[in-house]
C-alpha positions in Angstrom: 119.0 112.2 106.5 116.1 110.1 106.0 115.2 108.0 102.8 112.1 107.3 101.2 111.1 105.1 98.4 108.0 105.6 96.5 106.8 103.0 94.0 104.0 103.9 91.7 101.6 100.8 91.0 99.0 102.8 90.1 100.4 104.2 87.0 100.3 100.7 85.9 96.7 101.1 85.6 96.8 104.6 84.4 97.0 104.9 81.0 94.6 102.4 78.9 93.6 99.9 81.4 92.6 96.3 80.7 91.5 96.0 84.4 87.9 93.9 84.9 86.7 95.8 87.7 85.0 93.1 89.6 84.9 91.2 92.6 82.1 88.7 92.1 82.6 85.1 93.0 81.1 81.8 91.5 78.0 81.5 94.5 76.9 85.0 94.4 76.2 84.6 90.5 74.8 81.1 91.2 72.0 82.9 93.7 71.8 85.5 90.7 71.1 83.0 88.6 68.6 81.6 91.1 66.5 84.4 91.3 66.6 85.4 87.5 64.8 82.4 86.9 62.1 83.2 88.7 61.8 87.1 87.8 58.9 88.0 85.0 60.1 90.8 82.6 58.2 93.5 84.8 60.1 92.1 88.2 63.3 92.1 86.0 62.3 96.1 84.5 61.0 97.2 87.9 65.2 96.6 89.2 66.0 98.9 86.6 64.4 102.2 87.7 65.4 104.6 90.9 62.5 106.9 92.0 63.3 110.0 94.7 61.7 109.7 98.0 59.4 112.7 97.2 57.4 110.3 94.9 57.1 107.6 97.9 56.4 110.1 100.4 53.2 112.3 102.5 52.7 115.0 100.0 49.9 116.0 97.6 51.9 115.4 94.2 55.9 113.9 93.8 57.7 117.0 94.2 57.2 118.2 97.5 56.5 116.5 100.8 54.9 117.3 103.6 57.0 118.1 106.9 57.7 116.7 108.9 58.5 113.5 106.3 57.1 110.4 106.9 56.9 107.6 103.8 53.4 107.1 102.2 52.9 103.3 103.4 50.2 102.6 100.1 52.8 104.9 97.3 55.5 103.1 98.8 53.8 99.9 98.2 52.9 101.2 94.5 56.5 101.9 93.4 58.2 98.6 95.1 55.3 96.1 94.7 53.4 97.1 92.0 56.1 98.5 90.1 58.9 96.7 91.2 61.2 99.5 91.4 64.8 98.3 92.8 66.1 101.7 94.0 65.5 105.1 95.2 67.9 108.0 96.2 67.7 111.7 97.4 66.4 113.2 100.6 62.9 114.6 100.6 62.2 118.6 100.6 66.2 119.1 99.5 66.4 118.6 103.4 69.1 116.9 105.6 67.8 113.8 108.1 68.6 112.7 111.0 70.5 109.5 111.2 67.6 107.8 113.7 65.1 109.6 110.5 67.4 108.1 107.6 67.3 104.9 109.5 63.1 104.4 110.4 62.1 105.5 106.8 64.8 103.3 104.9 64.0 100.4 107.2 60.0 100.7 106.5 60.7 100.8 102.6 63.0 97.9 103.3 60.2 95.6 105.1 57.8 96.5 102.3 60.6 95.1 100.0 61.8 92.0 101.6 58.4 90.8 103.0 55.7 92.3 100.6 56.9 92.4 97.5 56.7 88.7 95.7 60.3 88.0 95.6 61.8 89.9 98.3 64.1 91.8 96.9 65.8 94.8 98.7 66.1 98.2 97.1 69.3 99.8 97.1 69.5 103.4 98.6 71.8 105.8 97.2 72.5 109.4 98.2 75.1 112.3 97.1 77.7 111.8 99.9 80.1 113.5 98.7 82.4 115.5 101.2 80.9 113.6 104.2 77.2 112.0 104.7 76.2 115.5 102.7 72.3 114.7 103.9 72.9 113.9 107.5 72.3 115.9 110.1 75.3 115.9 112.5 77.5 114.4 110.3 81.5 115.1 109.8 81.9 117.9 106.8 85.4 117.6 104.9 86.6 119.8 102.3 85.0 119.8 99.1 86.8 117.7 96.9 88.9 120.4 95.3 90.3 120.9 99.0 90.9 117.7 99.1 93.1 118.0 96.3 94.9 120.4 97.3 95.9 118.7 100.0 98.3 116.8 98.2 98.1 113.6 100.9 96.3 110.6 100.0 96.0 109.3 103.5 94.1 112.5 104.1 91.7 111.3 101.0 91.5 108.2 101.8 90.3 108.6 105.6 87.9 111.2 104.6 86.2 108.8 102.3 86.5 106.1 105.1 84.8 108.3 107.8 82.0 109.3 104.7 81.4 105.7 104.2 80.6 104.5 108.2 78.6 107.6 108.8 76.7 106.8 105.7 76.1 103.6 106.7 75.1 104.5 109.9 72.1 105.7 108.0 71.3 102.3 106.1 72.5 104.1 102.9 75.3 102.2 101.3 75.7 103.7 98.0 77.2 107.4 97.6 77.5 109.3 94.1 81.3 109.9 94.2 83.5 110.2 93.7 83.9 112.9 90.6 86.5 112.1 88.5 86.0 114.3 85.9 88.6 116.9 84.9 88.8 120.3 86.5 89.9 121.9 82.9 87.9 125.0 82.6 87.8 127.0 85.9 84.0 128.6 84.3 82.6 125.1 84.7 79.9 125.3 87.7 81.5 121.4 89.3 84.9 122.6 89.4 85.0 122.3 92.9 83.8 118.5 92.7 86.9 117.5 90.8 90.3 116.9 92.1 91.8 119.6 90.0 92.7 120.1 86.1 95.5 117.2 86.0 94.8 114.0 85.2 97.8 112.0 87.2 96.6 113.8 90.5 92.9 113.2 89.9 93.9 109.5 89.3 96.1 109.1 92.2 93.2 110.8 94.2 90.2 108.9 92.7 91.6 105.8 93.7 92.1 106.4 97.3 88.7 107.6 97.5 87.3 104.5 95.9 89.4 102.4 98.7 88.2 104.6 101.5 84.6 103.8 100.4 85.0 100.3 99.6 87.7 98.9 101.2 88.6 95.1 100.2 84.4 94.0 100.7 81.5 96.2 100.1 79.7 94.1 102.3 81.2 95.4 105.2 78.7 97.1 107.7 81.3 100.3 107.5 81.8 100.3 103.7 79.6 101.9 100.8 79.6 101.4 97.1 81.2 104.2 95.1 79.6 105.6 92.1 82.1 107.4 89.6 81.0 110.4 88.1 80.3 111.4 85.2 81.5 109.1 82.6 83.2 110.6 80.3 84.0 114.2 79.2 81.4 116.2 81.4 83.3 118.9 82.4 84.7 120.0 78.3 81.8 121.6 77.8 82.9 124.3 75.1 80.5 127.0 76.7 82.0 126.4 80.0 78.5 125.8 81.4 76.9 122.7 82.8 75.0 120.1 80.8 76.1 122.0 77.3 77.7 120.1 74.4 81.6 119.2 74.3 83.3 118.7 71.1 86.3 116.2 71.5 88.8 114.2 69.3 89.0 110.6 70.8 92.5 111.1 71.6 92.4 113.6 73.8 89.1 112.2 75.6 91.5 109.2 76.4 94.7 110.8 77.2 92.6 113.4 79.7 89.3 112.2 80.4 89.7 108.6 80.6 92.5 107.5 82.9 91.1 108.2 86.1 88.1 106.1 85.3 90.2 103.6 84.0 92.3 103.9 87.2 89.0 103.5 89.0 87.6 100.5 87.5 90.7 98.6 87.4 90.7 99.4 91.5 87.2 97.6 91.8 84.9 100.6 91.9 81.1 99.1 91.7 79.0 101.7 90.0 79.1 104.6 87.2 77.2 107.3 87.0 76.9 108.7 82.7 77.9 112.5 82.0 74.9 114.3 81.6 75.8 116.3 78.4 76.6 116.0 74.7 79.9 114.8 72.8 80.4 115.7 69.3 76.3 115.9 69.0 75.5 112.7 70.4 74.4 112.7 74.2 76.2 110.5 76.0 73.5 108.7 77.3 72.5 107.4 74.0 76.6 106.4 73.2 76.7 103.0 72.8 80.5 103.4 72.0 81.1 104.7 75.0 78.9 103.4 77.6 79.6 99.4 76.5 82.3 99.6 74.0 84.5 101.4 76.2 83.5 101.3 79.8 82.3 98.0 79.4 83.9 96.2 77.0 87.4 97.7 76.5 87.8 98.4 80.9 85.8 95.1 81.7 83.6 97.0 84.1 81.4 94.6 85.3 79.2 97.2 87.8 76.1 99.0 87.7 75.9 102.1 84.9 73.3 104.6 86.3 71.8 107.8 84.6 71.8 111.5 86.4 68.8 113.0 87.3 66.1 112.6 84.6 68.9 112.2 82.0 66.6 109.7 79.6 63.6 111.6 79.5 66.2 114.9 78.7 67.5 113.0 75.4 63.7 113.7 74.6 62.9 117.0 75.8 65.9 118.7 76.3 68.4 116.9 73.1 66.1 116.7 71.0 67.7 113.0 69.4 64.8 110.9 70.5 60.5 111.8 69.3 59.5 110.1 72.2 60.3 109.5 75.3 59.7 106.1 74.7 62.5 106.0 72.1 64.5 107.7 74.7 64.6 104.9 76.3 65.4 102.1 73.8 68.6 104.6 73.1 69.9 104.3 76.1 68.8 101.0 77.1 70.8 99.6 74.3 73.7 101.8 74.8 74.2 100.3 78.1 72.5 102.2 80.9 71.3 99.6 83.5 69.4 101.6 86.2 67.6 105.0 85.3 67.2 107.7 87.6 63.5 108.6 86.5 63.1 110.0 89.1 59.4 111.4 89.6 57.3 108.9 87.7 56.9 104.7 86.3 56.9 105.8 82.6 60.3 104.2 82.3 59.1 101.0 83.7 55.8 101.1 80.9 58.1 101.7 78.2 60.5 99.2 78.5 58.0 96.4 79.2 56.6 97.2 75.9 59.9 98.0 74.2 60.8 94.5 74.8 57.9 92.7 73.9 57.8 94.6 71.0 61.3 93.4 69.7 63.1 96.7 69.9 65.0 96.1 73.5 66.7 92.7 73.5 66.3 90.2 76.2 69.7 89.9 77.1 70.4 93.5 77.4 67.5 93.3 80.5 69.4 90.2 81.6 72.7 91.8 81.8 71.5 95.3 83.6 69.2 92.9 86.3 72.9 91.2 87.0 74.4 94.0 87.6 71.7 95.6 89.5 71.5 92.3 91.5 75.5 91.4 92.1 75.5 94.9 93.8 72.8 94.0 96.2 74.4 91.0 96.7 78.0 92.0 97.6 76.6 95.2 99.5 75.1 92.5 101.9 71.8 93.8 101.6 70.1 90.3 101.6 71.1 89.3 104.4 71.1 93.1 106.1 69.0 95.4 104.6 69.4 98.2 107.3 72.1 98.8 109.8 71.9 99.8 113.3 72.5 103.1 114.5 74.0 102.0 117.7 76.2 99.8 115.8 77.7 103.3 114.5 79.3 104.7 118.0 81.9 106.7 116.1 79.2 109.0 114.0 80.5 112.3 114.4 83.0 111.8 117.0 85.6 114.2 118.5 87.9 111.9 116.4 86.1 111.9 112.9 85.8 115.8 113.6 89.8 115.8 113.9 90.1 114.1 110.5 88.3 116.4 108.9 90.3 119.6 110.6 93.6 118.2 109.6 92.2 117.9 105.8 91.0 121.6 106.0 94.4 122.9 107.5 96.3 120.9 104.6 94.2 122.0 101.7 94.4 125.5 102.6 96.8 127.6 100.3 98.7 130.4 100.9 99.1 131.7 97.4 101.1 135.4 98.9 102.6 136.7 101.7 104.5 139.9 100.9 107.0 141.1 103.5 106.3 138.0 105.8 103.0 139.8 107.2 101.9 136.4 108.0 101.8 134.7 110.6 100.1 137.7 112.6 100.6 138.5 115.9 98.0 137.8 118.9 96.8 140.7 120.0 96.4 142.5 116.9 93.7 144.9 116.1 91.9 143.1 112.9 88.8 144.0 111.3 86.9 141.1 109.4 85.4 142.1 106.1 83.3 140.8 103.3 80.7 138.1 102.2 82.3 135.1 103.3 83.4 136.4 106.7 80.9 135.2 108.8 79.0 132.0 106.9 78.9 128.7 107.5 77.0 128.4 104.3 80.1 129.7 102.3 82.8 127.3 104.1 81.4 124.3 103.3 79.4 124.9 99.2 77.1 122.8 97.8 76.0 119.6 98.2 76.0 120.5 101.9 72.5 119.6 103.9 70.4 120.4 100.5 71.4 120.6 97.2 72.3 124.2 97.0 74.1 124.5 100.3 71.6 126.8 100.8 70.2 124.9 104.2 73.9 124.8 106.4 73.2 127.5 108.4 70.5 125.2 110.3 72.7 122.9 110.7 76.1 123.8 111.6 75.4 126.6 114.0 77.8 124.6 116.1 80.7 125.4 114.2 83.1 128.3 113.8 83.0 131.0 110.8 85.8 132.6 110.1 85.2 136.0 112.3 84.3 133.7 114.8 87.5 131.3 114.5 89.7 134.6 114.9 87.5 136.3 118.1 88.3 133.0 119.6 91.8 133.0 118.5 92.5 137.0 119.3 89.7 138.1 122.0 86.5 139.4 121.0 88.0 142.8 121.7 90.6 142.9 119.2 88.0 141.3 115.9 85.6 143.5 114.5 83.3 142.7 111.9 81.7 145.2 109.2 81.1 143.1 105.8 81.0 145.9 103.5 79.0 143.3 101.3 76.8 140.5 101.8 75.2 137.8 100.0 71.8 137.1 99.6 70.6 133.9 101.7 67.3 133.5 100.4 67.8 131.2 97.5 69.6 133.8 95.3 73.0 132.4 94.3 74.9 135.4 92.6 73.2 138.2 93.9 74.5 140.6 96.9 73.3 143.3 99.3 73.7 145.4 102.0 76.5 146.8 100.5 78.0 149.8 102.6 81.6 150.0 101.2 81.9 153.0 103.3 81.4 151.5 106.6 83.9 149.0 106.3 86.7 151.6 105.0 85.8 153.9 108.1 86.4 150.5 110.3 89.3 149.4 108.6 91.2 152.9 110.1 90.5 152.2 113.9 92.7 148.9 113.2 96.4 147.0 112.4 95.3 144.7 109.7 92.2 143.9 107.4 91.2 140.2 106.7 89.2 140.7 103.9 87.3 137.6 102.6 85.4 137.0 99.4 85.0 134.5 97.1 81.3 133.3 96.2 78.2 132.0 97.8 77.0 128.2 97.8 76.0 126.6 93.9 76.0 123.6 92.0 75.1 122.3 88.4 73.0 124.7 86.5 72.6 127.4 89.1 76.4 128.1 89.4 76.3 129.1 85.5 78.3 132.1 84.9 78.5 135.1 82.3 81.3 136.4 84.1 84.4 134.8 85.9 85.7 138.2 87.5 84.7 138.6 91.3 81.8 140.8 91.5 82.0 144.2 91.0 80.9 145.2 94.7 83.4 143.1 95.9 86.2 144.5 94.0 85.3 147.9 94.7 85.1 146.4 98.6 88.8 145.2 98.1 90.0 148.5 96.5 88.7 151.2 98.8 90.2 148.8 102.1 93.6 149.1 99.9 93.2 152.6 99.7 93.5 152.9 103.5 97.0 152.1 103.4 96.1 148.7 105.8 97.5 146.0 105.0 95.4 143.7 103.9 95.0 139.7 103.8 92.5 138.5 101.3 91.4 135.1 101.9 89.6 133.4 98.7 86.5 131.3 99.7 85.5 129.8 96.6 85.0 126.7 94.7 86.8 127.7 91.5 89.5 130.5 90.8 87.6 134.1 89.8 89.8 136.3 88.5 91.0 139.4 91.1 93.7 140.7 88.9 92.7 144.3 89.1 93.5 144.2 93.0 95.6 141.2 93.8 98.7 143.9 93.7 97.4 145.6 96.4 96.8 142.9 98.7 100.0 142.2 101.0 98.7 138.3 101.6 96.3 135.7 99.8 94.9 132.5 101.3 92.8 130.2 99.3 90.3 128.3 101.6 88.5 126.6 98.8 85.1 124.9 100.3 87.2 123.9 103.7 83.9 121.9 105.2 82.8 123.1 108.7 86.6 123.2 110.2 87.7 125.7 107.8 87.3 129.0 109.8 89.4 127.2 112.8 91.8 125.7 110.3 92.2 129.3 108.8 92.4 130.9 111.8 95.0 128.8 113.2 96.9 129.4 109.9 97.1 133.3 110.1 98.2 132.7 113.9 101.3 130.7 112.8 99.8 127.5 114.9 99.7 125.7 111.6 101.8 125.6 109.1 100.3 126.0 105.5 101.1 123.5 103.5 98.0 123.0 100.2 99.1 123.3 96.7 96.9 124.9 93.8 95.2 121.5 91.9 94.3 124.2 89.4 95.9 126.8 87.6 95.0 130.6 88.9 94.1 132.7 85.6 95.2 135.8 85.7 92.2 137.1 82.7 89.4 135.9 80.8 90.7 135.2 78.1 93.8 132.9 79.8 92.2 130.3 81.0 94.8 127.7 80.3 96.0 124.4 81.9 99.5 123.9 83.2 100.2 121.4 80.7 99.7 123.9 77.9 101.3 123.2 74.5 104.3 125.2 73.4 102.5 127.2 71.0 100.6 128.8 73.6 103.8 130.6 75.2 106.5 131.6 73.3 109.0 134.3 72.2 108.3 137.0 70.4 108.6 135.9 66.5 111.3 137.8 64.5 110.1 138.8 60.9 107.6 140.8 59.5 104.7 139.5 61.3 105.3 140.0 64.8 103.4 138.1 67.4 103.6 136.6 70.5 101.7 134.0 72.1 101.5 133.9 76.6 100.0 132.2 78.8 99.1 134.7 82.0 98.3 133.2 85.4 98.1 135.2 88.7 99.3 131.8 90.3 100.5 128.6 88.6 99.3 124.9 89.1 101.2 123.4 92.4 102.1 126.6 93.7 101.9 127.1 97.4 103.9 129.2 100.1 105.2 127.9 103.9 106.1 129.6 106.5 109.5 127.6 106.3 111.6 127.1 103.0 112.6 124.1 101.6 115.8 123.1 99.1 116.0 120.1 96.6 119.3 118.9 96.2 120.6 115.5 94.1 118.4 114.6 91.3 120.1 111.5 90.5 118.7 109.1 87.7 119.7 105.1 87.6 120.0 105.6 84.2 120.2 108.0 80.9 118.6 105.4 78.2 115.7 103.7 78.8 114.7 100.5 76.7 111.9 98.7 76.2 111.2 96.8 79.3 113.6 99.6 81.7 111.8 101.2 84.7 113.4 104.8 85.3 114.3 105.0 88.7 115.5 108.0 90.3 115.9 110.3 93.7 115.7 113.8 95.4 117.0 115.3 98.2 114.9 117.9 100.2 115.8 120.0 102.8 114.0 121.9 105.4 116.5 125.4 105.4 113.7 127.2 107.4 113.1 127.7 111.3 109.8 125.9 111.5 108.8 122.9 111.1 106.3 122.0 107.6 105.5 119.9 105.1 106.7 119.7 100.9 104.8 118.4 98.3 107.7 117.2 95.9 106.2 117.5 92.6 107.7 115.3 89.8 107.2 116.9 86.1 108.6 116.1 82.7 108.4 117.4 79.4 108.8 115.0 76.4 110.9 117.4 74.0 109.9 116.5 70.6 107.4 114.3 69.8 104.9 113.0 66.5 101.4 115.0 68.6 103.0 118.9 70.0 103.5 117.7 73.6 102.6 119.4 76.9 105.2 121.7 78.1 105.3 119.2 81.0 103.0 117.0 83.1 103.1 115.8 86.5 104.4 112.0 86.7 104.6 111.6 90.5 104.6 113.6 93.8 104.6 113.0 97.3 104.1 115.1 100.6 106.8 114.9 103.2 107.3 116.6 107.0 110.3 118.0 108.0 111.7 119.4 111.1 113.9 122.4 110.6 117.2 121.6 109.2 115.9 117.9 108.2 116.4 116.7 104.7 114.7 113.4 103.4 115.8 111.5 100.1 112.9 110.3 98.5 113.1 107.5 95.4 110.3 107.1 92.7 110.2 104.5 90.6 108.1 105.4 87.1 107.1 102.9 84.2 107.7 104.1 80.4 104.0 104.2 80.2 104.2 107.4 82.9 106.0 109.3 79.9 103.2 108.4 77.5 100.5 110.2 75.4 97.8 109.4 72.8 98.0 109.8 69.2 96.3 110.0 66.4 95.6 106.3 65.9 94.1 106.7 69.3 96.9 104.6 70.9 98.9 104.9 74.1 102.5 104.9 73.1 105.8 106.3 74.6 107.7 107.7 71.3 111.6 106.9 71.3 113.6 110.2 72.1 114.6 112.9 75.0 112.8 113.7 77.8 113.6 115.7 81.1 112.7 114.9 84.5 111.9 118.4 86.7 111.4 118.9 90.3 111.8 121.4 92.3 114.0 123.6 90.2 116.4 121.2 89.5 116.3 118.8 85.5 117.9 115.9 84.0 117.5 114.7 80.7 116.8 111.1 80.2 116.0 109.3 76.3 114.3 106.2 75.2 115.7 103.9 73.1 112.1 102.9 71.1 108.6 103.7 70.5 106.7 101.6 73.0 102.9 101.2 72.0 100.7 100.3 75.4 
């Protein structure tokens, strides 16, 4: 038996962070202070605003260019010379480059910079990396970040964020919009799949490997990129459940759930921070002083660059309705602490501020503090001294090995959620027919955010790669796959809307076979468009799913989808479920290989499955949410319903916990609980555990969770091996937020769970952090 010890620095950090968040050293703010001096208030202004390269490019207005792309030398010159504009981001036409492209355009706007512009200041370039160099043609594709999640394995996180940054920088781009750290709460949310999940310990732990696969210990590093954590704070609490509507939150529960993994993040050195894009408690949080540079800055010590989303100053105008003009919109946010503003199609910003200043109404030293920032990251990104990068300094881009990385990271985030009467794994040479929308897309597998905004552009990119039809005629022979979708999506910019449905067809297929893999899910959104009035699967393909059930076939239904949509009314009748997620361009090999038994599954659900509408709770519910039937004359009952519960996964092996042992019963003030699990591998084939630490705090002075997640850890074992693994946790793990907004562990019993197995633990006094 094998022992393990796990100690958990991070939680340090985790709850209510003092952390400063920056790296800067005594020269680089000497050569800021340098180059300050000789800036003029436009110069200084100009740093502030980020344009998208369809304003800078051939085109007959700054919304579309022509093809193929080339930069407009003389609007190029306008933005960065005349207007003095320190940054630009986005790819033109919603179109993915080539690296050689990314490269010759970034370089030209980078001479124009350094050599024409009076003080030679570099732009910084930023782009939505987000499961990979998103905008890159030919670039490696990892799970979205809700697969990466799921994976359980930082190392997996980290190297994925790694292998983003170098390709990313292969481009001359060194600042990517990610990670997402807000909370994957409300499955109805349109960025659920951009989060980690709905808990706030694994989003942490997660978050901050991401950050140090981007950054590493230097910025500056030709391999390394900035991070940019998104979108401070509360985005995803919308109360409609759709994107950029209002959120109504208590302060305590925006710190005990929203604010940790930022706080995490900072503390870890993250650089940038991009500002939620909607509305808390009628304020838009673009215009929230409190939180923008009481909180982030002030209260965190982030000492980075705060950016706005896309047009996110101009919206507190004509969207929010808190500013007459937009050029009160910007003295708002100005003084509540943005420091770059993503226009993104015009120079208004840079008019207004100039004036807004002079005028009185925009202090000095707020200017002075958002050109540092602006500058250190310049500095420490090495863009000074290297503007641009050299492709053939970047051997690695899209290598076999890169490509590997991201096929371990699909196989591990892939869930299987069911597997009545062992049907998986199946047998080679079984007859199968291949059914549904998602059977045969790239476009599906990988989501948004994938070679255009919408996703809507992968299949001209990734024709290289398997679907999932094609993954199993690999694995099976061409003779024993068919293919009849039964339903398909429309792929010409509709997001929701289907076609060529022909239920019948598949049903008649589905008799001249063994087994059905039936695969559904959704097609490719983000933001806005992925809005829905209706979190049940679409009606054509339930009635898809019901009439192959009707057969009497067994059938495997394999979820490709970027949040959970409820299948209740025929998840009974399916004999096996697989939840892909948004797997990248590996998932229909890494699925495959799953159904065949060559890999075993080991993801775990970040999120909470609902099993209806009106259930859509988190894991770490409060009591009064499920409980007994109440005796007395008015009879009720309160449940919580979910098809499949947070953590839950199945293997193709079985694994035992054995000897919870704690180092002690009563904690005091300054005590660390320490304590240790056995796990056993009691199944024939090989596989790996997530060990999932949870406790509950039994009575406390807020109703506390029925339990949260303190620690976890994946391990391999062979058959018949058994690890002991030793965690070491903090008192502040077993803490919460109350109604004097403080952190504090209250005095009294708690119980430590894993894995079936409990022991109670109390502590001795209230502990305030």
């Amino acid at each position: 038996m094998k022992k393990m010890i796990f100690g958990f620095g991070i939680l340090a950090v985790l709850f209510g962070c003092q952390g400063t968040g920056t790296e800067s050293g005594n020269d680089v703010e000497r050569e800021i202070d340098a180059l300050m001096g000789q800036m003029t208030l436009e110069e200084k202004v100009g740093q502030m605003a980020q344009v998208t390269l369809d304003v800078i490019t051939v085109g007959e207005n700054n919304f579309v260019s022509d093809e193929p792309v080339e930069i407009d030398v003389e609007k190029a010159r306008e933005a960065i010379v005349k207007y003095h504009v320190g940054s630009i981001l986005n790819t033109a036409n919603n179109r993915a480059r080539t690296p050689e492209k990314w490269n010759a355009m970034i370089t030209l706007l980078q001479e124009i910079a350094t050599k024409e512009a009076r003080l030679g200041i570099p732009i910084i370039y930023g782009v939505d990396a987000i499961h990979g160099a998103t905008y890159t043609a030919g670039a490696t594709m990892f799970p979205q970040q809700i697969g990466m999640a799921a994976t359980w394995n930082r190392n997996l996180v980290r190297r994925g964020a790694e292998i983003t940054a170098y390709e990313t920088r292969a481009s001359s781009i060194p600042w990517t919009f990610s990670p997402v750290l807000d909370m994957g709460i409300d499955p109805r949310w349109a960025r659920h799949w951009e989060t980690f999940g709905e808990d706030v310990f694994l989003t942490t732990e997660m978050g901050v490997q991401m950050i140090r696969g981007y950054e590493g210990d230097n910025i500056g590093d030709k391999n390394r990129i900035a991070s940019c954590l998104k979108h401070f704070l509360g985005y995803s609490a919308a109360f409609s459940g759709k994107d950029r509507t209002p959120a109504y939150l208590p302060e305590n529960q925006l710190r005990e759930i929203h604010l940790p993994a930022f706080a995490a993040a900072v503390a870890e050195g993250a650089h940038s921070v991009m500002i939620n894009s909607g509305i808390i408690n009628g304020l838009p949080v673009h215009a929230n002083k409190y939180l923008i540079t009481d909180v982030l800055k002030k209260e965190l010590g982030f000492e980075g660059l705060v950016v706005t989303d896309w047009a996110d100053i101009e919206n507190l105008h004509n969207r929010d309705k808190v500013a007459p003009t937009h050029k009160e919109a910007v003295k708002m946010a100005i003084n509540a602490g943005i420091d770059m503003s993503m226009i993104p199609y015009n120079f208004n910003f840079c008019q207004y501020l100039v004036e807004l200043v002079n005028e009185g109404a925009v202090p000095m030293e707020r200017i002075d503090d958002a050109v540092r920032r602006v500058l250190r990251l310049k500095m420490k990104l090495g863009l000074f001294a290297n503007p641009v990068t050299l492709l053939a300094d970047y051997p690695d881009f899209g290598s076999p090995e890169h490509e590997q990385a991201a096929y371990n990271s699909a196989a591990e985030s892939i869930t299987l959620l069911k597997n009545e009467d062992g049907l998986l794994p199946l047998k080679r040479g079984v007859r199968i027919l291949v059914a549904g929308p998602n059977a045969n897309s790239m476009r599906t597998l990988n989501g948004g955010w994938t070679y255009s905004w919408q996703g809507e552009k992968v299949e001209e990119f990734a024709g290289r790669y398997n679907t999932i039809y094609e993954a199993l005629v690999q694995r099976n022979g061409a003779t024993n796959v068919r293919y009849v979708p039964g339903v398909e999506y429309k792929m010409d910019g509709s997001y929701h809307e289907e076609t060529n449905v022909d239920v019948k067809a598949a049903v008649e297929a589905a008799r001249q076979v063994d087994v059905v893999v039936l695969c559904l899910g959704e097609n490719t959104y983000t933001e806005k468009p992925g809005d829905l009035n209706d979190l049940n699967i679409s009606r054509n393909q339930a009635n898809l799913a019901r009439a192959l059930a009707a057969t009497g076939k067994p059938l495997v239904l394999v979820l490709n989808e970027g949040r959970p949509r409820l299948i209740t009314d025929f998840a009974l009748q399916m004999k096996a479920i697989v939840m892909t997620y948004l797997p990248g361009n590996h998932g229909g090999d890494a699925l495959a290989d799953i159904l065949f038994g060559d890999v075993n599954p080991s993801g775990k659900l970040p999120f909470s499955y609902p099993m209806y509408a009106n259930s859509l709770v988190n894991y770490s519910h409060k009591p009064s949410e499920n409980q007994e039937k109440m005796a007395g004359a008015y009879d009720y009952e309160g449940a919580v319903n979910l098809l499949y519960p947070f953590g839950h996964g199945l293997s193709y092996t079985t694994f035992e916990y054995s000897g919870l042992t704690l180092n002690r019963e009563l904690l005091g003030r300054d005590d660390e609980l320490e304590f240790s699990v056995v796990v056993k591998n009691t199944g024939s084939k090989a596989g790996k555990e997530v060990v999932q630490i949870y406790f509950s705090d039994v009575f406390a002075s807020l109703t506390p969770d029925v339990k949260r997640l303190c620690a976890f850890e994946k391990v391999q074992l062979a058959p018949g091996e058994s690890k002991e693994l030793s965690f070491q946790l903090p008192l502040k793990a077993f803490s919460f937020v109350n109604h004097n907004n403080q952190r504090i562990t209250e005095a009294g019993e708690f119980v430590l769970m894993v894995g079936g197995l409990r022991q109670s633990f109390v502590v001795e006094h209230d502990v305030v952090f």
